[in-house]
N, CA, C and O atoms as a printed pandas DataFrame, in Angstrom:
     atom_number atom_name residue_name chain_id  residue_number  x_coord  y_coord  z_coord
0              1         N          UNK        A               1   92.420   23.734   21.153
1              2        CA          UNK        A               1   92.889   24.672   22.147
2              3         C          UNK        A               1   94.395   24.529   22.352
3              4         O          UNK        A               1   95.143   25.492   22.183
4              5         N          UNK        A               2   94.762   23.527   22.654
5              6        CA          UNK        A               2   96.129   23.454   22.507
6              7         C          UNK        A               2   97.430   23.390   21.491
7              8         O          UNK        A               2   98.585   23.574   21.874
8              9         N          UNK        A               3   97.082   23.126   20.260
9             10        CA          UNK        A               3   97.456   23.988   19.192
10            11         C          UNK        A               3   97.148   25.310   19.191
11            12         O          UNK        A               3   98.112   26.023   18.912
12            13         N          UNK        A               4   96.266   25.801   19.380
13            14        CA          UNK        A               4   95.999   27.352   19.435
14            15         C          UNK        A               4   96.937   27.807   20.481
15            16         O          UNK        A               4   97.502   28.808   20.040
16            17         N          UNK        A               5   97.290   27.570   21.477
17            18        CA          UNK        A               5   98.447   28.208   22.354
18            19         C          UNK        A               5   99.436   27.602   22.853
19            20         O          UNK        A               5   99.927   27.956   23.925
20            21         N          UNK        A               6   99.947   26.444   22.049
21            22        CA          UNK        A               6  101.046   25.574   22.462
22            23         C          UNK        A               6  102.333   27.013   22.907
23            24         O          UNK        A               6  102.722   27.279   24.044
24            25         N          UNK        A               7  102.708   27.654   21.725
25            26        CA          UNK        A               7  104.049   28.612   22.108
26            27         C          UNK        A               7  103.463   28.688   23.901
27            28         O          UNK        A               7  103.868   28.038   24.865
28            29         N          UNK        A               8  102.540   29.592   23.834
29            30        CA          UNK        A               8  102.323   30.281   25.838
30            31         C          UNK        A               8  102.442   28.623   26.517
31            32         O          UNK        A               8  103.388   28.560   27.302
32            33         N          UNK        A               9  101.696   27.323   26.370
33            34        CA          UNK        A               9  101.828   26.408   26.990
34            35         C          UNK        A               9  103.065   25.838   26.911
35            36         O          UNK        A               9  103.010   24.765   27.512
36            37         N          UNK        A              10  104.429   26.080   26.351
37            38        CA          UNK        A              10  105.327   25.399   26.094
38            39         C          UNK        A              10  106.252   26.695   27.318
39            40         O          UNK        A              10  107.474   26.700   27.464
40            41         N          UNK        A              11  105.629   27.315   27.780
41            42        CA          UNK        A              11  106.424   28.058   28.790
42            43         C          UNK        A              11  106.181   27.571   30.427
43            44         O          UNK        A              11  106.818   28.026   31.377
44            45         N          UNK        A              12  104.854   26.295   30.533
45            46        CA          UNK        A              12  104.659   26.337   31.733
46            47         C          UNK        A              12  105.550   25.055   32.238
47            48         O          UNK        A              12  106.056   24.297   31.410
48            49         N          UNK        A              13  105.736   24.832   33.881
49            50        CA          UNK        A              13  106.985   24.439   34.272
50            51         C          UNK        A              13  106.367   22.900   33.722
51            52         O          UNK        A              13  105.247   22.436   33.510
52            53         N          UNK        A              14  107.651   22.459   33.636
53            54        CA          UNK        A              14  107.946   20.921   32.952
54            55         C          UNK        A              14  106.694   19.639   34.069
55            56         O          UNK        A              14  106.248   18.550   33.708
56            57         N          UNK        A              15  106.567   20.069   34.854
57            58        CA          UNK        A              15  105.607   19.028   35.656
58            59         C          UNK        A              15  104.056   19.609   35.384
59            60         O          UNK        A              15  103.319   18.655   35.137
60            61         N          UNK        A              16  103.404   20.776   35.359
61            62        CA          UNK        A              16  102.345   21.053   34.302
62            63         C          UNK        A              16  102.280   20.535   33.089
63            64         O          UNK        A              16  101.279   19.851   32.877
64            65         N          UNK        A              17  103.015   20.648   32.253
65            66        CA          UNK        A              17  103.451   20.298   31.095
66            67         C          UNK        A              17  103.036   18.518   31.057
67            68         O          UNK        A              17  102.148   17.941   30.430
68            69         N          UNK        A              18  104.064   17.994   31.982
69            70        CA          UNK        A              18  103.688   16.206   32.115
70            71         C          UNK        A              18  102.293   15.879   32.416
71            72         O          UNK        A              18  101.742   14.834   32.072
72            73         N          UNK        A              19  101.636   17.040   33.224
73            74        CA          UNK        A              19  100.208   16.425   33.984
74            75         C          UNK        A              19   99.162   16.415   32.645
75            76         O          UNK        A              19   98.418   15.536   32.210
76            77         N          UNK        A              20   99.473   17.907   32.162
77            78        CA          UNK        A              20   98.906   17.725   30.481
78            79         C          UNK        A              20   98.959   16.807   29.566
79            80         O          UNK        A              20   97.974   16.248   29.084
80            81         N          UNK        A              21   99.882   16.641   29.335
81            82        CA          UNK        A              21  100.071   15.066   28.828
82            83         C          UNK        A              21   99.492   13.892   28.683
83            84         O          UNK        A              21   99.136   13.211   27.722
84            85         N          UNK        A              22   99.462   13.764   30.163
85            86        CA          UNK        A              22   98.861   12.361   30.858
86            87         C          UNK        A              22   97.495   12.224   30.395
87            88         O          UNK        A              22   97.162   11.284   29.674
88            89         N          UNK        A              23   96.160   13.721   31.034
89            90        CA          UNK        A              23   95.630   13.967   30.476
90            91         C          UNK        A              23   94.961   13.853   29.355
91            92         O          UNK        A              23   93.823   13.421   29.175
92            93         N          UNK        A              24   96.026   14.423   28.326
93            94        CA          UNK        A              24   95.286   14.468   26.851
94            95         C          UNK        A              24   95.466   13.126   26.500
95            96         O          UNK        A              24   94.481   12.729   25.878
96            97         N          UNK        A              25   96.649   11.935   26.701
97            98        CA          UNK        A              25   96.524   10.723   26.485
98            99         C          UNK        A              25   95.303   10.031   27.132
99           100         O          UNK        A              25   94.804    8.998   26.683
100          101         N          UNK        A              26   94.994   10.499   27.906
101          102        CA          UNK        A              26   93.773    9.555   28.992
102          103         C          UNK        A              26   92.234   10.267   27.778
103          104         O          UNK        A              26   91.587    9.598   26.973
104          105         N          UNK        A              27   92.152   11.070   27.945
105          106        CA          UNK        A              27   90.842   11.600   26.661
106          107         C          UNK        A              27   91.216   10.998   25.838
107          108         O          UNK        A              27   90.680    9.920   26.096
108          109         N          UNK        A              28   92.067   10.769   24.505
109          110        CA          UNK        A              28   91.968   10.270   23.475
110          111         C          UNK        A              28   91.362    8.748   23.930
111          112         O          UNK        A              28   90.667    8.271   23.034
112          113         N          UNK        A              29   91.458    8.049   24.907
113          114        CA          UNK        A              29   91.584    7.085   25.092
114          115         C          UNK        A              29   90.130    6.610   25.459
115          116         O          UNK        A              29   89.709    5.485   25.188
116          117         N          UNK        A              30   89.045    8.076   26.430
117          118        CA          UNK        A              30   87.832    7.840   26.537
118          119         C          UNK        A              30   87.094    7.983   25.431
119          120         O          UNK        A              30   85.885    7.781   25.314
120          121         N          UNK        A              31   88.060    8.431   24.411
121          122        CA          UNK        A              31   87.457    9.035   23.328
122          123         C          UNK        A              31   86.992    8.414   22.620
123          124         O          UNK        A              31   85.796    8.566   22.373
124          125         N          UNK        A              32   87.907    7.248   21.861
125          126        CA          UNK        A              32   88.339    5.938   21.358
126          127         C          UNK        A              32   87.423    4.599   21.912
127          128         O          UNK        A              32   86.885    3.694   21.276
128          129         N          UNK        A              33   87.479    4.847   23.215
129          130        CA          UNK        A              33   85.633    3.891   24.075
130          131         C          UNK        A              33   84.455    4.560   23.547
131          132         O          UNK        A              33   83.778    3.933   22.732
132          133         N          UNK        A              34   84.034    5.962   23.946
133          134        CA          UNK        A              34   82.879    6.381   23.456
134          135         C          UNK        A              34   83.109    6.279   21.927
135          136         O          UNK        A              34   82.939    5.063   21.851
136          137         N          UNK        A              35   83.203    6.417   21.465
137          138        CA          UNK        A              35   83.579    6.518   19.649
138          139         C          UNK        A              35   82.918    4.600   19.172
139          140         O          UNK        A              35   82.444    4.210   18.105
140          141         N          UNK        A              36   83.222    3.674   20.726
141          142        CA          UNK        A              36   83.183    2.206   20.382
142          143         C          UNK        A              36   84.532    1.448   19.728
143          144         O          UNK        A              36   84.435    0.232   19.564
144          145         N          UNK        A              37   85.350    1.879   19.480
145          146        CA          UNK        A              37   86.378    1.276   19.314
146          147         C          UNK        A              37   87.087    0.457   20.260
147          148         O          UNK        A              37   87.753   -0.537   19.966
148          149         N          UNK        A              38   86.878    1.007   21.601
149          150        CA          UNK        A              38   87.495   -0.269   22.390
150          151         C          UNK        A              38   86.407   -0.816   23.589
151          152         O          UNK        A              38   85.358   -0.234   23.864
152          153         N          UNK        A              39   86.745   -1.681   24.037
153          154        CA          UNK        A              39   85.648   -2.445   24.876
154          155         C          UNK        A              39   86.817   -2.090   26.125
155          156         O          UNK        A              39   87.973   -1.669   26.128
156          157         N          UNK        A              40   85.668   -2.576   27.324
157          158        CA          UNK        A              40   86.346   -1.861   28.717
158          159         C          UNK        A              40   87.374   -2.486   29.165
159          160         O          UNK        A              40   88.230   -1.740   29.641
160          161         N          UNK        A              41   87.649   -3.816   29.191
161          162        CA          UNK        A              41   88.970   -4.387   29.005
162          163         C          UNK        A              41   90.346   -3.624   28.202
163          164         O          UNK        A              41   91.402   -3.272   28.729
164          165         N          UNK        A              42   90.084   -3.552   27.282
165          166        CA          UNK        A              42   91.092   -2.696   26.389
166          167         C          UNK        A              42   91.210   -1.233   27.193
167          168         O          UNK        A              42   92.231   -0.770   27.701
168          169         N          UNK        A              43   89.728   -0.572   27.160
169          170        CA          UNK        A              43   90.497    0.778   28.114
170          171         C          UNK        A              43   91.321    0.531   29.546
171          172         O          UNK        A              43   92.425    1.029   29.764
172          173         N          UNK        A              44   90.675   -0.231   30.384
173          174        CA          UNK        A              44   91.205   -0.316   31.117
174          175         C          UNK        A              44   92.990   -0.916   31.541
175          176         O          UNK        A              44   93.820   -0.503   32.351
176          177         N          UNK        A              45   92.996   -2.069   30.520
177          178        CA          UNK        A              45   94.462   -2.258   30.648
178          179         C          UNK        A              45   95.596   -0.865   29.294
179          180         O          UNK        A              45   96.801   -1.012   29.089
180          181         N          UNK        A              46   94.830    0.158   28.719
181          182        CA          UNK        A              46   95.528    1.605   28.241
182          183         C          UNK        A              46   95.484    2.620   29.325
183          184         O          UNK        A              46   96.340    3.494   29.466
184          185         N          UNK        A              47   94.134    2.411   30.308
185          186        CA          UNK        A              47   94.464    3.696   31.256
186          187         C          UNK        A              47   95.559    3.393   32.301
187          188         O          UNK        A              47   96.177    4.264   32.915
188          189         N          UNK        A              48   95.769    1.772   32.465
189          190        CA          UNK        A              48   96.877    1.386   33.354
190          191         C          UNK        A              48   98.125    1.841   32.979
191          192         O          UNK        A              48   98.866    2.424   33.771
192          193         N          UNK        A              49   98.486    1.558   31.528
193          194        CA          UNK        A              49   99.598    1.481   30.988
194          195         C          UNK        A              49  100.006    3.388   30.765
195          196         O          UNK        A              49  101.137    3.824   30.979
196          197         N          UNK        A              50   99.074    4.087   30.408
197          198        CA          UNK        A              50   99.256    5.624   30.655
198          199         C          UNK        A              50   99.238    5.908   32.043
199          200         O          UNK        A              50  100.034    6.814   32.288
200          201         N          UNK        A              51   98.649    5.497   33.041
201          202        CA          UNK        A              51   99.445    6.160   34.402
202          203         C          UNK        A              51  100.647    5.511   35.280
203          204         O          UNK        A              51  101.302    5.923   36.238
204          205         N          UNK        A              52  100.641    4.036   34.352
205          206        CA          UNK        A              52  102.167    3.474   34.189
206          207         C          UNK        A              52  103.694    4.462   34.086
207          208         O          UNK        A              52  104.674    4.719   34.784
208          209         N          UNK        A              53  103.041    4.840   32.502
209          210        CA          UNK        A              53  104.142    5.804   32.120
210          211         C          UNK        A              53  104.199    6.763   32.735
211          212         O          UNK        A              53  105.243    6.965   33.356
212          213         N          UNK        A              54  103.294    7.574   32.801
213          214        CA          UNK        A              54  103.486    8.753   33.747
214          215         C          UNK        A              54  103.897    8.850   35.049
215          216         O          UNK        A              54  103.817    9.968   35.559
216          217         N          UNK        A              55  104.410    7.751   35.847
217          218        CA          UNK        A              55  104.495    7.704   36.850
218          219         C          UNK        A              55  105.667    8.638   37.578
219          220         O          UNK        A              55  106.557    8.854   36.756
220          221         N          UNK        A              56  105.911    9.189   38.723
221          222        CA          UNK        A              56  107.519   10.084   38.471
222          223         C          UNK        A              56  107.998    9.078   39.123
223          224         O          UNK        A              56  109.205    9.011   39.355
């Protein structure tokens, strides 16, 4: 979906834009647990470190 309309999504204001972000980093990340690749320790100190970064 977001390849399919990045151009229209690359018009919305810069703090939409960041919340998206955050977002799609936080899914890859449940993704990567359900999938079994990481144990809950590991997600949990990546979901810290992504709302780390995102912080304003």
């Amino acid at each position: 979906m977001i390849d399919k309309h990045r151009n229209e999504l690359e018009k919305l204001p810069d703090e939409i834009k960041h919340e998206i972000n955050k977002c799609m980093e936080i899914y890859e990340e449940l993704e990567s647990y359900d999938q079994g690749d990481l144990d809950i320790n590991t997600l949990q100190k990546r979901l810290e470190d992504i709302l780390d970064k995102y912080e304003i």
